[in-house]
N, C-alpha and C positions, 0 to 999 in steps of 0.2 A: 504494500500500500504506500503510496504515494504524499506526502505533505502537500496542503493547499502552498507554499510556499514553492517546490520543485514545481509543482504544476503552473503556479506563475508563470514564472522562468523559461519551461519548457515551450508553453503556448507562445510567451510574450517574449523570445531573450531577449537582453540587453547587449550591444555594443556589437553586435554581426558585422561579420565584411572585413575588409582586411585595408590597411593604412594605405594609402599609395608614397605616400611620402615617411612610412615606415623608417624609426633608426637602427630595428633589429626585427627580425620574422624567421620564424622557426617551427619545425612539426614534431609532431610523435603520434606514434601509432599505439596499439595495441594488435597481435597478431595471434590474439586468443578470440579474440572476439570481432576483428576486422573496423575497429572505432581510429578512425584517422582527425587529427586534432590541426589546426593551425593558429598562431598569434602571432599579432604582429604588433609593436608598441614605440610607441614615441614618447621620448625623454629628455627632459630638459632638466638643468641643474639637479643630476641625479633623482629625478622624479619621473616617475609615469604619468605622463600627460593625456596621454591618450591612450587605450589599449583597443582593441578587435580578435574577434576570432572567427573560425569558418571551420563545420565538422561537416567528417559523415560518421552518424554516429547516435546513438538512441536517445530517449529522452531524458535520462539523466545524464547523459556526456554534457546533453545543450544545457540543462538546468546547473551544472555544475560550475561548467566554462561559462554560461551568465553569470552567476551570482561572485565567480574568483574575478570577474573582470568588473565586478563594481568595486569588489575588495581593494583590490590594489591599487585604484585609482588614485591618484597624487602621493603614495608611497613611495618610500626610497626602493632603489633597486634592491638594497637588504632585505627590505622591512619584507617586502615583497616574496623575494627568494624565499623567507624564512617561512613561508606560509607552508599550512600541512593539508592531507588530506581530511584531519580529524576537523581543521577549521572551515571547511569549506561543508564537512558534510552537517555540523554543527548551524551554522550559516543558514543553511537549507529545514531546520529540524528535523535531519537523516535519512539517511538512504538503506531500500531494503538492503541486507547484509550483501548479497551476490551484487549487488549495484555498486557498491562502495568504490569497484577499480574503476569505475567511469569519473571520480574526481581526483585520481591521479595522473588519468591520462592527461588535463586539464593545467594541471600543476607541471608535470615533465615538458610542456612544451612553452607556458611561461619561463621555467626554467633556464630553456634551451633559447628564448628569446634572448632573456637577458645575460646570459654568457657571450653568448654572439652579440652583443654590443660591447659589454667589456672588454670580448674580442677585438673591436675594431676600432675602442677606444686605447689599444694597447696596453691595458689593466688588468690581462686576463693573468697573467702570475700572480696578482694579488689578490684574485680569488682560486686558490686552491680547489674549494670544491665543485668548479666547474668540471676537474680534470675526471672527477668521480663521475662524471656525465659520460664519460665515454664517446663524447658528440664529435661529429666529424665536420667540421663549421665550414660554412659556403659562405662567397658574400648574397648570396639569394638563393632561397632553395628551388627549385623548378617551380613551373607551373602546371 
């Protein structure tokens, strides 16, 4: 069962589509379940000014990736980074148990944004725990 709050989200998300003027865009998949994730986010003075996303992916991937892209909104890139799955499903007032990986897919590709800006702001050695991403960074990932 479903929270009126996911079902918001899900019918109505927030922040859809993707930056054209983006300062980092990044994906992650899920290849258990075939849920493909996209964000793209713009940042000024270490702040997310703007975020988007774009799925294919069921209704709590959409519910999940809305309600983390109102989250982080004018957050630092840490504050950001630092978000969990528990916060998002929390956020939401929970997700059936088997739904849970649909807010990390959500999270790994915010993630994977903002490593790829500190990528390319030359700052990525001083975040170490991007390297745990295992990310193989583009300056754009396909289309």
């Amino acid at each position: 069962m479903y929270t009126k709050k996911v079902i918001d989200h899900f019918q109505n998300p927030r922040n859809v589509g993707e930056l054209e003027d983006a300062s980092a865009i990044a994906e992650a998949g899920n290849p258990i379940c075939g849920d493909m994730m996209r964000f793209s986010i713009k940042v000024k003075n270490n702040r997310i000014t703007d975020i988007r996303f774009k799925t294919f992916g069921c209704g709590a991937a959409i519910a999940s990736s809305s309600i983390l892209t109102e989250m982080v909104m004018g957050k630092t890139l840490e504050e950001a980074f630092d978000m969990s799955k528990d916060d998002i499903v929390d956020a939401l007032g929970g997700l059936p148990p088997h739904k849970v990986h649909c807010s990390i897919l959500g999270i790994d590709a915010l993630r994977h944004a903002i490593c790829d800006y500190w990528r390319k702001q030359g700052e990525i050695d001083e975040h170490p725990e991007c390297k745990k991403l295992f990310v193989e960074f583009k300056d754009k990932p396909e289309k």
